[in-house]
N, C-alpha and C positions, 0 to 999 in steps of 0.2 A: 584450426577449429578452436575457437572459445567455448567456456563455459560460464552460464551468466548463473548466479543465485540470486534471486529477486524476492527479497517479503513482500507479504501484504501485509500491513498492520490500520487500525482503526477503532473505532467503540463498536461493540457489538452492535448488531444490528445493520452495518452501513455494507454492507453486500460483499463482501472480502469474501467467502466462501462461492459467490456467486458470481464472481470475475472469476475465480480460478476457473469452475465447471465451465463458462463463457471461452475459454484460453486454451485450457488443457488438449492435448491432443492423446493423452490416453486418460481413461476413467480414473478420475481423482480420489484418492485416498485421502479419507475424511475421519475428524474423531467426533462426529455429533453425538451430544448425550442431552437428553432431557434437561430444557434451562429450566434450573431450581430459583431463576431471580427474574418471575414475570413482570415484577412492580418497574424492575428497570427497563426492560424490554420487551413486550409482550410476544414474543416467538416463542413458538413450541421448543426448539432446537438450537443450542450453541455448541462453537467450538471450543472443546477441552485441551488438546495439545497441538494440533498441526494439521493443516490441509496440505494436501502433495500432488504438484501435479507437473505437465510439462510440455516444452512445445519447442517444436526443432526447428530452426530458420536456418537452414542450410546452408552453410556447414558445420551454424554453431548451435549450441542445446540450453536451452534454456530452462531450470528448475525453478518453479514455482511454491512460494510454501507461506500459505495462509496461517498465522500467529491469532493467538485465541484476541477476543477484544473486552475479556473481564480482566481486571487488573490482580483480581488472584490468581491468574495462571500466569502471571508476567515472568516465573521463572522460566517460561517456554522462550520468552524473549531473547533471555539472554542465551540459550541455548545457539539459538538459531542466528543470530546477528553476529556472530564473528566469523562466522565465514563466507555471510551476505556480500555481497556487490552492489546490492539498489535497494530502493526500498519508495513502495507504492505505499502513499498515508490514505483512506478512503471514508470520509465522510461524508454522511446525510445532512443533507442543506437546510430540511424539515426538522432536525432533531433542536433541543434549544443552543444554543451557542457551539454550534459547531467547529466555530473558530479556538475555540478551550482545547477539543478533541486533538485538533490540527497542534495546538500547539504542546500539549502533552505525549503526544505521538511522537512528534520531530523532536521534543526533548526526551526522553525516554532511550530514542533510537541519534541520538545527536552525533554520536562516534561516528556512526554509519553514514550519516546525510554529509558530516565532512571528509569523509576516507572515499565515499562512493556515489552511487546517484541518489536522486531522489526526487519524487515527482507528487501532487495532492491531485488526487480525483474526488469531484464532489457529485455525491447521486443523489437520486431526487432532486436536481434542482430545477425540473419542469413544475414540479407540485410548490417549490418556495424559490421565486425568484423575486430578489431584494437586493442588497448591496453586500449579499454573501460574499461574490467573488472577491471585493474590496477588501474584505475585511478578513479573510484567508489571505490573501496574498501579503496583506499587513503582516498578520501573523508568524509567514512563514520568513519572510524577511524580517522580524524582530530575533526569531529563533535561530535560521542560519543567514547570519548577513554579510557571511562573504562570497554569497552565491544566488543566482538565481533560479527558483524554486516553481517550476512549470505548476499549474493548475489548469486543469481540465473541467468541466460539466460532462457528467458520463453518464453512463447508462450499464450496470455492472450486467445486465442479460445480453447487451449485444456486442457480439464477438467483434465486429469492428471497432467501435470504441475504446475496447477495453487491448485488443493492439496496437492503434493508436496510440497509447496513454504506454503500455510497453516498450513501444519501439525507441519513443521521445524518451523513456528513462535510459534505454540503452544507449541511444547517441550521447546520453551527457555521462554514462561512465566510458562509453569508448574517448570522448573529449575530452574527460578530468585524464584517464591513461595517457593520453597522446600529449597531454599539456605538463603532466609528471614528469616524464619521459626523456620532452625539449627541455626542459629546464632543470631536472635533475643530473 
């Protein structure tokens, strides 16, 4: 049996608390507190330290844990990424430059995208379809360029998608493991 730890990390807003609820197989453990920075994001509600959640693919367990997307709480970050294994980046396709997001995220979390897996889910991209995906995948191969960096077009409400977008991170940390492994 393995045990995976898998972030969410992203800019507020891009649905990271909303793929967990989407994934989770028990009621998610959430820190929402009233967002005091509308001008940035107009929601009622951001994450202040952690979303928790999890999902058991039998015979291995899967922990889920949503990292806040204000960059004042990034000391949550570093809490939580040293003992990560993956790390899902999620941004809104609609927001301005969300290729910045993408690229801020993977550097931020860069330890983790070379030690482990890592995968970009972008949402909303029904509402802005442009040459987004070009220019994430740009991105993400500017950021980590000794690896290929999956991107998806998701949809953080529905539970298929956002396993999909799961599973593909797990294969490339069982992949990175199996290829350490042979060659170490």
């Amino acid at each position: 049996m393995a045990e995976y730890v898998i972030l969410f990390a992203g800019p507020m807003g891009a649905g990271k608390t909303t793929a967990l609820r989407s994934l989770s197989e028990i009621e998610v453990v959430s820190t929402e507190a009233v967002n005091s920075d509308r001008s940035r994001n107009d929601k009622p509600t951001t994450t202040v330290a952690l979303d928790y959640g999890e999902i058991d693919l039998d015979p291995d367990k899967v922990r889920l844990y949503g990292v806040p997307g204000q960059e004042r709480f990034d000391f949550m970050w570093e809490i939580l990424r040293d003992r990560a294994m993956g790390l899902i980046v999620l941004v809104n396709a609609d927001a301005p430059e969300p290729e910045r997001h993408v690229y801020e995220h993977l550097t931020a979390f860069a330890e983790l995208a070379n030690r482990g897996g890592v995968v970009v889910g972008v949402t909303r991209y029904d509402i802005q379809r442009t040459d987004i995906g070009d220019r994430i995948v740009a991105t993400a191969r500017a950021v980590v360029p000794d690896r290929v960096t999956p991107v998806f077009a998701v949809d953080a409400r529905d539970q298929e998608q956002m396993r999909t977008l799961l599973l593909s991170l797990i294969a490339d940390i069982e992949t990175r493991q199996a290829l350490a492994e042979a060659t170490g």
